[in-house]
N, C-alpha and C positions, 0 to 999 in steps of 0.2 A: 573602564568607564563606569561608573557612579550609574543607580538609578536616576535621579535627575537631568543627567545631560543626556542619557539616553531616550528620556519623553521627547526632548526639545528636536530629534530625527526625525525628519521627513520619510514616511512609509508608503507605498504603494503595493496592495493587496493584487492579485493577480489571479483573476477568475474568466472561468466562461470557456473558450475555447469551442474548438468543432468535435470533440470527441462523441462518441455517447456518453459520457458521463457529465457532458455540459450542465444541465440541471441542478443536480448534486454539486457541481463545481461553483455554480454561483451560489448556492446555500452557504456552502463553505465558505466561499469569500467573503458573503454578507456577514457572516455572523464571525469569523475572524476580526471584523472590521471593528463591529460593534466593541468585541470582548479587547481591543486594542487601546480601544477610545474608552473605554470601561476602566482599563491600567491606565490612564492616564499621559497615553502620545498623544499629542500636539496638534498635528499633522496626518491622517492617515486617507488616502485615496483608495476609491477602486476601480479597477478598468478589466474591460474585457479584453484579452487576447482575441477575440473575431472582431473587434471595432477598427474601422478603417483607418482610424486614426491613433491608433495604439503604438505603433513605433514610433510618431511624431511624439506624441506625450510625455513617454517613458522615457525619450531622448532629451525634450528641453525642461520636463519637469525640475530637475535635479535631486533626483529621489536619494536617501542617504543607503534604503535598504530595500530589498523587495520581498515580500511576503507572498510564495506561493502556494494558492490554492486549489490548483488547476488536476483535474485527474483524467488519466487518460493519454493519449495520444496526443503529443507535443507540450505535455506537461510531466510525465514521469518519464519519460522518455530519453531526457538529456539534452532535448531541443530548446526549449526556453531557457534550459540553465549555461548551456552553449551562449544564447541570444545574453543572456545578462553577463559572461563571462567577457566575451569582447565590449560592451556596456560599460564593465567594471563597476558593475552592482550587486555589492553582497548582496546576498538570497538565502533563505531559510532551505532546509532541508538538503539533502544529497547533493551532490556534484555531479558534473557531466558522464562518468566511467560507471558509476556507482549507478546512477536513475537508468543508464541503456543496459546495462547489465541486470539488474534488479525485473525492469518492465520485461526482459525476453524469458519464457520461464526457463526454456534448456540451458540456456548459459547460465543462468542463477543456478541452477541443479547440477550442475558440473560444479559450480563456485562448492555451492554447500560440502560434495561428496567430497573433495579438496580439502574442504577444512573439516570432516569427520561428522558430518551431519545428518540422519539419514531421511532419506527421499523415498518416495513411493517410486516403484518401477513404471515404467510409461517409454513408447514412442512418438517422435512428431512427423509429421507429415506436410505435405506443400496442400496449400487449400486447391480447391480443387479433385483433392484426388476420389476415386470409386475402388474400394477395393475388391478384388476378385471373389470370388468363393474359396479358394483355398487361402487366397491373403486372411482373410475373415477367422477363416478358421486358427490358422495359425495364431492369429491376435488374443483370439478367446482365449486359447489353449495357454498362451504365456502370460494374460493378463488376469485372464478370470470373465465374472460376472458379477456384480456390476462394474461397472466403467464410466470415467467421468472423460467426454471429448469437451475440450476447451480453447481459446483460440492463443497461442502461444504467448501473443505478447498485448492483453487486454486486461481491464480490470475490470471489478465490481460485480464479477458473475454473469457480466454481458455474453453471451454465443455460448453460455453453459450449460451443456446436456448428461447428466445421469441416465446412462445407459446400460437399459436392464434385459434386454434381446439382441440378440447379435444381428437381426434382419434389422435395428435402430442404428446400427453404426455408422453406414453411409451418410443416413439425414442427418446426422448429428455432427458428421464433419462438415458437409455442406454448410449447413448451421455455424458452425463456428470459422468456417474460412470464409465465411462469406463477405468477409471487409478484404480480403485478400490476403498475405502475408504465411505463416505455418499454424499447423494446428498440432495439438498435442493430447495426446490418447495415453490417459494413466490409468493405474491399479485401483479400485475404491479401499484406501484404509478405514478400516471401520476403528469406532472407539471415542474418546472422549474428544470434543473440539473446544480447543483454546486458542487466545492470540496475545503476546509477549510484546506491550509496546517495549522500544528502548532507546532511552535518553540521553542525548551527552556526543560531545567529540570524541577526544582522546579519552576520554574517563566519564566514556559510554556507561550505561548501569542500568538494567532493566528495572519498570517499574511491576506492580501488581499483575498478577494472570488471570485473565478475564474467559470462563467457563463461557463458551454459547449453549444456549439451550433453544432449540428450535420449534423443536415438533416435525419440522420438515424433514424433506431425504436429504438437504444441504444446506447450507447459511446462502438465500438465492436471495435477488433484489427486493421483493415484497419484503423478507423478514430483516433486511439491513435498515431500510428506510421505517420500521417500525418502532414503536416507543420500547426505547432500551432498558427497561426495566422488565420488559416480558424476558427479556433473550439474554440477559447481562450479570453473571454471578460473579461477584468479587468479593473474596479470592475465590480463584476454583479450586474446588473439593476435589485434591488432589492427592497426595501420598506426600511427604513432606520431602521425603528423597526427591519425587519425580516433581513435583515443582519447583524444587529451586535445579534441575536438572534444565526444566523446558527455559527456566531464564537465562542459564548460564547457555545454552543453546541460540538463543534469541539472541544474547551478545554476540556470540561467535558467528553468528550469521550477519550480523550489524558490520562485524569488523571486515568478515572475508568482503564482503560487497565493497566495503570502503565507505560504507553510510557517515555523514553526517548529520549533527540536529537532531534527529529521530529517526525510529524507522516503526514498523509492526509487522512481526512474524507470525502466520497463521500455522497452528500442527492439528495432529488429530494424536493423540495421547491411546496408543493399543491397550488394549484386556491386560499385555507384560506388561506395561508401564514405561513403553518405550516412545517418545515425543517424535512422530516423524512430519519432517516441516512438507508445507504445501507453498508457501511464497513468500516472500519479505516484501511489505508495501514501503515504500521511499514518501512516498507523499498519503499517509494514511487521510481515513475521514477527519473532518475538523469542524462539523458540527458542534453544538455544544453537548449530543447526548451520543457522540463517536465514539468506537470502542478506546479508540487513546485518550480523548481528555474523560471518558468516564472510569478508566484509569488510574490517571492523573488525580483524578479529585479526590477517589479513597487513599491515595498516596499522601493527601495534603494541599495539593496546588490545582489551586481552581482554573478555571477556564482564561481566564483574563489575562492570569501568572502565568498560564503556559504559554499563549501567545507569547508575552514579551518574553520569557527565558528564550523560545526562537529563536526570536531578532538578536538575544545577545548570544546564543549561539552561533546566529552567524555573521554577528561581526565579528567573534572568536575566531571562526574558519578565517577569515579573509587574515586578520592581522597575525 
């Protein structure tokens, strides 16, 4: 399909939702919209997923694609992409196996260690739980100090506690099981932190490595939602070995999940120079100053071009 007859496609942008990360989800969708309409489609809507009348719409619309921007729960998930599969409405970004996979972290971390990737050591847990004085103990003993408890299958640093006393553990699961579902209690890799957007179907290719620079104990929501030029080195000052290592990593993460479109793999890069991954986002940010299109831009393709390369992404997948 030609650039041109691809503008003349009816698109529906796909924001909002009940997650926490509703907020940031319509940003993304808003400004997806715009940078669509900026390329030059024709056509582009946006509808919330929590609007009462969202299945009526996306059913009699006749949308040609759909452009998800949704993060979170019922949007990386595999649920909406489930919902456009029976639809039969190509979709940007991952498929069903790949987004439920990707969103739970244990079974991503099983994916990874599968295809030779290495992970921080960590156990998960049923929310809810108290553990004992000697569970506690034992925990310290094989994980260390500090500790990061997180809620298994959530994004954006939502229910994420940096845990530096072991009498902090409990509150910190609590904390993170509190929407219900598992929590997951990992090792803190200390060392450099990067993230590997990666581009493409079958001949997936990662782009630029983008160095965070925080000041914080972690990349946590205040410092995501901040202007990216505080927190955002491209390339990262890496070792030339160990960056095109953390890429070729990023792919091979991209591929074990089965991602489509794109993806972003977050690592923390050790003192050896060893890139160990912490998650692969399926539906990364998509703001215009988001770690992938700001990416994207030092690669050459601007924000508007990546939008639409998406869309023709994923009417690659579907045909």
């Amino acid at each position: 399909m030609v650039r041109e007859e691809l503008k003349r496609l009816s698109v529906v942008v796909i924001g909002g939702g009940w997650s926490d990360e509703r907020e940031i989800s319509l940003q993304s969708a808003g400004e997806c919209r715009r940078a669509l309409e900026e390329a030059g489609f024709e056509r582009v809507d946006l509808l919330d997923l929590a609007a009462d009348d969202f299945i009526d719409r996306i059913r009699q619309e006749g949308y040609d694609v759909a452009f998800v921007a949704l993060h979170g729960t019922y949007g990386e998930d595999g649920c909406i992409q489930g919902l456009l599969e029976v639809l039969r409405i190509p979709y940007t970004f991952s498929g069903v196996a790949a987004s439920a996979a990707a969103s739970e972290k244990q079974v991503a971390k099983a994916v990874f260690r599968e295809a030779g990737i290495p992970v921080p050591e960590g156990v998960d847990v049923p929310a809810g739980t108290v553990l004992s004085e000697e569970q506690l103990d034992e925990l310290v003993e094989r994980l260390g100090l500090p500790i990061f408890v997180k809620p298994a299958a959530n994004g954006s640093s939502f229910g994420v506690t940096r845990v530096t006393d072991r009498d902090q553990i409990n509150d910190a699961i609590s904390a993170a099981g509190s929407a219900g579902g598992r929590v997951l209690v990992e090792s803190c890799v200390s060392g450099t932190e990067i993230t590997v957007p990666v581009l493409g179907n079958e001949d997936a290719h990662a782009l630029p490595v983008v160095e965070i620079v925080t000041g914080a104990q972690f990349y946590d929501l205040k410092v995501k939602y901040e202007p990216s030029e505080l927190h955002h080195v491209i390339p990262a000052r890496l070792d030339e070995e160990v960056y095109a290592r953390a890429q070729e990593l990023a792919v091979r993460a991209h591929r074990a999940l089965g991602c489509r479109g794109c993806s972003r793999s977050d690592f923390i890069v050790t003192e050896q120079g060893v890139p160990v991954i912490l998650e692969t986002n399926t539906i990364p940010g998509m703001t215009s100053s988001s770690l992938l299109p700001d990416s994207a831009r030092h690669d050459g393709l601007e924000f508007p071009e990546l939008c639409a390369r998406l869309v023709e992404l994923a009417l690659e997948r579907r045909s």
